[in-house]
N, C-alpha and C positions, 0 to 999 in steps of 0.2 A: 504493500500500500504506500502509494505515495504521500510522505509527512505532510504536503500543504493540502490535502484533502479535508484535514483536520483543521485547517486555517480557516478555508473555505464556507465549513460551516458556520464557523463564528463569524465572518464578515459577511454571509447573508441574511444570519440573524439578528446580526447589531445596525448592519445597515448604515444609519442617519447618527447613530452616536459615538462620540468623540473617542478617538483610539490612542492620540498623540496631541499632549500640549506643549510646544514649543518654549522656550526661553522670552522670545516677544510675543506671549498670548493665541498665537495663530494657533486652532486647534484639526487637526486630520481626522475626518470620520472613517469610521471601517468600510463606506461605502468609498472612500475617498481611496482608501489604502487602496482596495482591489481594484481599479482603475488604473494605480499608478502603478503597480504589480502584474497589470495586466500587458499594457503598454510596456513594460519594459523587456518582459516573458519576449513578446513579437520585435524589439530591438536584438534581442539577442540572437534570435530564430534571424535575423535579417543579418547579422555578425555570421551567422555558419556556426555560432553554435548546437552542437548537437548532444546527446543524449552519451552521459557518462563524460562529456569533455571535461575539466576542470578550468571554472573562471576565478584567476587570484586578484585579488583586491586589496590594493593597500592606498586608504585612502581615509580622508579625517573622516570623524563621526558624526553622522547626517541621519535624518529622517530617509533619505535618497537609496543611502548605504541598506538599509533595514530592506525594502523594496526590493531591491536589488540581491538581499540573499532570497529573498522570498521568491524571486520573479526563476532565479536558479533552481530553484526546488522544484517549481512549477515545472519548467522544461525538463527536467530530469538532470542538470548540470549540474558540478560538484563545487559547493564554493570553497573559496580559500582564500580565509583573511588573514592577512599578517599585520603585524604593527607598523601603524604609520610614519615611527620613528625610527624602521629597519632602519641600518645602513646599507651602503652600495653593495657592498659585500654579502652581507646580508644574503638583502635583496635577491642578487645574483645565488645563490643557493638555495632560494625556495623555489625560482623560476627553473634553476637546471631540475630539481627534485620532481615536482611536480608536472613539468611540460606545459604549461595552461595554452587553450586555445587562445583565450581573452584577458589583458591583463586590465584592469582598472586602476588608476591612479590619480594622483592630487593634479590638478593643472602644473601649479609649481614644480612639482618633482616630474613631470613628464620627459622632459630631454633627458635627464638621468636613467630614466626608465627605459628609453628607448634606446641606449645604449648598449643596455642589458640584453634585449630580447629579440635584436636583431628585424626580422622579417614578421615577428607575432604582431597579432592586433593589438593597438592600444587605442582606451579610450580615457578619457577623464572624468571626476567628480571631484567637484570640493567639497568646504564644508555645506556652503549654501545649498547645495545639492545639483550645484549648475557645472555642466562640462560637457563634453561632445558626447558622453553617453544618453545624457538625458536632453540634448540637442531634439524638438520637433515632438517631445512629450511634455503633456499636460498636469505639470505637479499640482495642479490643483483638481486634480482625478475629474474632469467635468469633461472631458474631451472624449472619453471614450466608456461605454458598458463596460460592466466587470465583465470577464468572463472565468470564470471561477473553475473551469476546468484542468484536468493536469494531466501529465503524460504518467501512462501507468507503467508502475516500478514494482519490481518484489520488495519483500521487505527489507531484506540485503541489501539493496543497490546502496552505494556511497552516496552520501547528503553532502558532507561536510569532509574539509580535512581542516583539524588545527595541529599547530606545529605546539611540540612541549616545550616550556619555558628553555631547554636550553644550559641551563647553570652548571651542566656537567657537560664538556660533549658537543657533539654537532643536535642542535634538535633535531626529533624525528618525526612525521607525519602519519597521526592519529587518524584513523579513518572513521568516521560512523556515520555510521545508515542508518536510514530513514525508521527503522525500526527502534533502533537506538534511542534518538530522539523522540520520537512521537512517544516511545512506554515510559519515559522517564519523565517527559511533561504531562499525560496526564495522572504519574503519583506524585509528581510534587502538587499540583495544584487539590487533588484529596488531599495529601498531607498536609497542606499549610493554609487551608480553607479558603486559595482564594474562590472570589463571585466577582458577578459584572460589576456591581456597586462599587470595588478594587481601584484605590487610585497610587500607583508605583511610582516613587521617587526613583528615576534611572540616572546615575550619572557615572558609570560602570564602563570601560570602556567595551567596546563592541567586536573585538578582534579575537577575542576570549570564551570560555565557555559561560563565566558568569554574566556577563553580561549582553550576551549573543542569544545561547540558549537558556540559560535560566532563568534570567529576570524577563527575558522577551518574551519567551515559551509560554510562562507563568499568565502572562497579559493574552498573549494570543487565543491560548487555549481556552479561556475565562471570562473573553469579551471585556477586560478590565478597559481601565483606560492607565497611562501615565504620562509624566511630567519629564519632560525629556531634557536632560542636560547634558550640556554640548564634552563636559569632563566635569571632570569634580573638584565645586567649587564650595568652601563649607560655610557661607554667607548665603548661597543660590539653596542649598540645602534646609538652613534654617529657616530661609523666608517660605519652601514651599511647604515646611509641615504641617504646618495648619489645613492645605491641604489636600493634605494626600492620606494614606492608610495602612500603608506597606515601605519600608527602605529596606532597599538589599545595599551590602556594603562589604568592603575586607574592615577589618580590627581598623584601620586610621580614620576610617571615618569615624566610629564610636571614641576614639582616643583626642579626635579633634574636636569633636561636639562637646567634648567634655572641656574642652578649653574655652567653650563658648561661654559669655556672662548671660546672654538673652536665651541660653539655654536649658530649661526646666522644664516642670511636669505641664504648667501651662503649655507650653511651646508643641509638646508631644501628646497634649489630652488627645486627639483623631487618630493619633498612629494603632493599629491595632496588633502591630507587627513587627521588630527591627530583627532584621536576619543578620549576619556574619558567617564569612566564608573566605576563601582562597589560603586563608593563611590563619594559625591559629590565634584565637582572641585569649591573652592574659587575663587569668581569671580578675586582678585588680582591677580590671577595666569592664570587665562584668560586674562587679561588685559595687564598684562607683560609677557605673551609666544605672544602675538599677535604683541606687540611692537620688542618684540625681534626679532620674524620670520618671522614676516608678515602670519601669518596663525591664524586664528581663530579658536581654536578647536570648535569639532562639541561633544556637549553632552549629553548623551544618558541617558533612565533609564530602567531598567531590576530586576528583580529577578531570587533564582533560579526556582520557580514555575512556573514561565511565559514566563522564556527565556528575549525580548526584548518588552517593551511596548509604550515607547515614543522616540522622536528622535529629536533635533534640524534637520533643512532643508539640504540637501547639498546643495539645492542651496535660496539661500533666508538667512532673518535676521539671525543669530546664535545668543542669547540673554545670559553673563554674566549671572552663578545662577541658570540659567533656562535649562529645559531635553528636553523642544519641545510641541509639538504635538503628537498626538497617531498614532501610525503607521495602514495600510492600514490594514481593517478587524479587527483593535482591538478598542472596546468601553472603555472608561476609565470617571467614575464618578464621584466625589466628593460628601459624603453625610454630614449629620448632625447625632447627636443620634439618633433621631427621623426617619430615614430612607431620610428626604427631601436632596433633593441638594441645596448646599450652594449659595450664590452669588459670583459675578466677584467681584476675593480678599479675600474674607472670607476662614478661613481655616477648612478642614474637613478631612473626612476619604476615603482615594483614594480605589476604588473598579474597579476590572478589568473583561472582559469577552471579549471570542475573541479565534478561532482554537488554538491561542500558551500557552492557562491558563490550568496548570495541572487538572486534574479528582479529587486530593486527597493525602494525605500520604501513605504512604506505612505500610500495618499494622494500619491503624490508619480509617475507615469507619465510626466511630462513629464520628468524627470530621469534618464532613461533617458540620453539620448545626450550627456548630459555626465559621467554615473557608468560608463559602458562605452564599450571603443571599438568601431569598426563590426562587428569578429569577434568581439564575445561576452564580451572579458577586462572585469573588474571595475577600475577603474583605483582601489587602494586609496588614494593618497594619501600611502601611505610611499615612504620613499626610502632604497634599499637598493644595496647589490653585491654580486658574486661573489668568492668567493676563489680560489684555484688546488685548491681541490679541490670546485669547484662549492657549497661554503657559502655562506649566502646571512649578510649580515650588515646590519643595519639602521640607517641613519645618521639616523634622523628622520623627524618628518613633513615634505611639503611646505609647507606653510604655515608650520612651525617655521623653515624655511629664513631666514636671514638674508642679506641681498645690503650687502654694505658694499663701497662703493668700487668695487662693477662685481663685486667679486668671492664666489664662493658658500660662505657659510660653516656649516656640520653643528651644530650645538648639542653633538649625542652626544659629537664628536670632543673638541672642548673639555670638556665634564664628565670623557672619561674620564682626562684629562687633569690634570684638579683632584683629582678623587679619589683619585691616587697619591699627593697631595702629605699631609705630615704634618699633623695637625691637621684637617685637613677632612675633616665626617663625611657632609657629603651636600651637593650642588651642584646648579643650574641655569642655565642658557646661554640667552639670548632675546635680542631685538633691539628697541630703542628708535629713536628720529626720530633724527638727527644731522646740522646743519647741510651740514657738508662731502661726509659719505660716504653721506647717504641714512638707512642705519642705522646704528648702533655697537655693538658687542658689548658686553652686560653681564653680568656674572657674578654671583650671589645663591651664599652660602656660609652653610652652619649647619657651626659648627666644634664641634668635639669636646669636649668638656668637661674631658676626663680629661688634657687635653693641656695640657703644662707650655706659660705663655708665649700671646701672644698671634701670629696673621698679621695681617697689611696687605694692603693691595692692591697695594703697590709689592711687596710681598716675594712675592705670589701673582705677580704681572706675571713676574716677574724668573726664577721658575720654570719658567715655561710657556716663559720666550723662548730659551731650549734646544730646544722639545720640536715650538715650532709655528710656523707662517709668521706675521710682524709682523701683515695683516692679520686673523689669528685670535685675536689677543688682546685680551683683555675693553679697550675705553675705561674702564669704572667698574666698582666692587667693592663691591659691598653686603655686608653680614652680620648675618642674622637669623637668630631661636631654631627656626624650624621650613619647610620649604617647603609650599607652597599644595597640595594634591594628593587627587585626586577618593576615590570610595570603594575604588577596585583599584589605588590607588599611584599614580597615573599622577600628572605633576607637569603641575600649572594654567599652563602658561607664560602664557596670555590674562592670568589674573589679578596676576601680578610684571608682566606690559607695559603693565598698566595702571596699579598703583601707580608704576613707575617711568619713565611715559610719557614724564616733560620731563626728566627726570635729565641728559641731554647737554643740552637745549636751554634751562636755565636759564641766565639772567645773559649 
């Protein structure tokens, strides 16, 4: 079944009401959307796109943009967005990867792009939504009938590729179909209640699974309407809660709201909902958005391979630290080396299976039997435990693992750890060379500004050795003005272990 079939319904039930509120008030109805969705499906058909081609897209974030994956899905084309901030380089490796028939790009970056691609189609969009793609189409959807039809596809067929963030490695191209998608959006929208009534704070960028499929999905499949922000601006944020009903976000946005004075329980009375996702939220930043707003965020876990896989409850405990439960139709394990599952507490290797876990890489079939084990599970690479009320909680990546002195040390546990401590505004935990123990644990601190007085690393040490086992505490203490971290929060640990590779092993 093709994913926009599932669109389709809602934009001919909703019709006349409003899907997309703009920054300057302009508001897109759902009969607006399938118009412009429709119109562009037949630009692309008039491109020689054809069914299974891949159209890559790096271009800013537009109402335009949103149509334009939609209008791919229609035709059966595979889209691929990459960050608008790629570099040349970059660039140049998602295009060799992927082959696209069509590339889309910003006006501005166009001669750069055309560089790259030789003899391939290019077209433009900016942010306005204006460029030779959308040249002779009607973005005010009044030029042409929806036609709400799609090209039919198994459930297999590729929807989407996103590429993974990267931070180890060359990224690799995550494939998933339309089956993927469509099972995963409608149990998030069971799971987190949304209705048409739904009005989404989006300021997420769009090149992502968060804010591509999940916060989009969520609106689409729901008939909601949202508040479209062009990025994330946490002034545009405050002013539209009042209102809206739902913000999806990573941890800085709740960590910035909180730096807000115009921000309280008044500010957030309509929100029924704050989500948190991409990256783990500190439990002290749960603790103090909850005091502040009276709202307990609800936090999620997700890759881009699997879309969404656990979920704190919307309605029931929400647990500080902790992502939930597995969502409806997804298995999620915890093993040992050995293949066994661990015990309630014990930390292991999270493996997933379930309609929303991609098939594979893109280009990459030989990597089957080292990314799955022989029954099917996804073997994500995080590494997680159970709690006593089957909460699954996430202590890191595998690779983030540090092994000092034979013994296994969590990065998580340590940051969360530092960030109790006064003064420290945000922290990171990695692992450099160290003579004796193999590796040594080092701690990277960005301290507080507003905080009388300076830390040390002995007074940071001396903290911690109340709280953690001697092996768990940092050998050395760095303190710098800001931590490394990609475009969805996530903190660069590659890049601090490489700045700070000989830190133990000098002199």
């Amino acid at each position: 079944m093709n994913f926009f079939a599932l669109f389709a319904k809602t934009i001919a039930t909703r019709d006349q009401e409003g899907f997309l509120q703009a920054t300057d008030g302009k508001i897109t109805s759902y009969r607006q959307l399938g118009s412009i969705v429709s119109q562009l499906a037949d630009k692309l058909r008039a491109l020689n796109v054809q069914v299974g081609d891949r159209v890559l897209v790096k271009a800013p974030k537009s109402s335009a943009m949103i149509c334009t994956y939609l209008a791919c899905l229609k035709a059966g084309a595979i889209f691929v967005p990459i960050n608008p901030d790629a570099t040349q380089d970059e660039t140049d490796y998602f295009i060799q990867e992927t082959e696209p028939t069509l590339i889309i790009c910003d006006p501005h970056g166009a001669d750069a792009c055309g560089k790259l691609v030789g003899r391939r189609r290019i077209q433009t969009l900016g942010a306005e939504g204006t460029g030779s793609l959308t040249e002779g189409i009607d973005l005010n959807g009044a030029g042409k009938e929806a036609d709400l039809s799609s090209v039919q596809l198994a459930d297999d067929a590729p929807a989407a590729i996103l590429f993974t963030s990267g931070t180890t490695g060359k990224p690799k191209g995550a494939v998933l179909s339309h089956e993927n998608l469509r099972s995963n959006a409608l149990t998030l929208v069971k799971q987190w209640g949304f209705q048409s009534s739904d009005v989404l704070i989006h300021a997420l960028p769009i090149f992502h699974t968060h804010g591509l499929f999940v916060a989009m999905h969520c609106v689409l499949v729901s008939g909601a309407k949202m508040i479209f922000l062009p990025k994330f601006d946490i002034s545009q944020i405050v002013d539209s809660l009042p209102k809206a009903t739902v913000l999806m976000g990573v941890p800085t946005f709740y960590s910035r709201l909180l730096q807000q004075a115009d921000f309280d329980q008044s500010t957030a009375k309509n929100i029924r909902l704050f989500i948190s996702g991409s990256a783990p939220l500190p439990a002290e930043v749960f603790l103090a958005f909850e005091k502040r707003s009276g709202h307990r965020p609800l936090e999620r876990y997700g890759m881009t391979e699997t879309n969404m896989i656990c979920s704190n409850p919307l309605m029931g405990e929400r647990v500080a630290g902790s992502v939930g439960r597995p969502l409806e139709g997804v298995t999620v394990r915890i093993c040992k080396p050995d293949g066994s599952e661990v015990e309630q507490g014990e930390v292991g290797s999270i493996q997933v299976k379930g309609p929303n876990v991609f098939n594979g890489y893109w280009k990459r079939p030989d990597r089957r039997a080292e990314d799955f084990t022989a029954d099917g599970f996804f073997i994500t690479g995080d590494m997680g435990s159970w709690d006593a009320h089957d909460y699954l909680t996430i202590s890191g990546r595998s690779k983030e693992l540090i092994i000092s002195g034979g013994f296994n040390v969590y990065p998580k546990e340590v940051e969360n750890q530092l960030l109790k401590i006064a003064g420290v505004a945000d922290a990171a935990v990695f692992g450099v060379p160290h003579q004796d123990l193999g590796e040594g644990v080092v701690a990277a601190i960005v301290l507080d500004p507003a905080f009388p007085g300076k830390l040390t690393g002995d007074e940071v040490k001396a903290v911690l050795k109340d709280k953690l086992s001697g092996y768990k505490l940092p050998k050395a203490t760095v303190f710098i003005d800001a931590l490394p971290r990609n475009a969805m929060g996530k903190i660069q640990r590659g890049s601090l272990q490489k700045t700070y590779h000989t830190l133990l092993t000098e002199g």
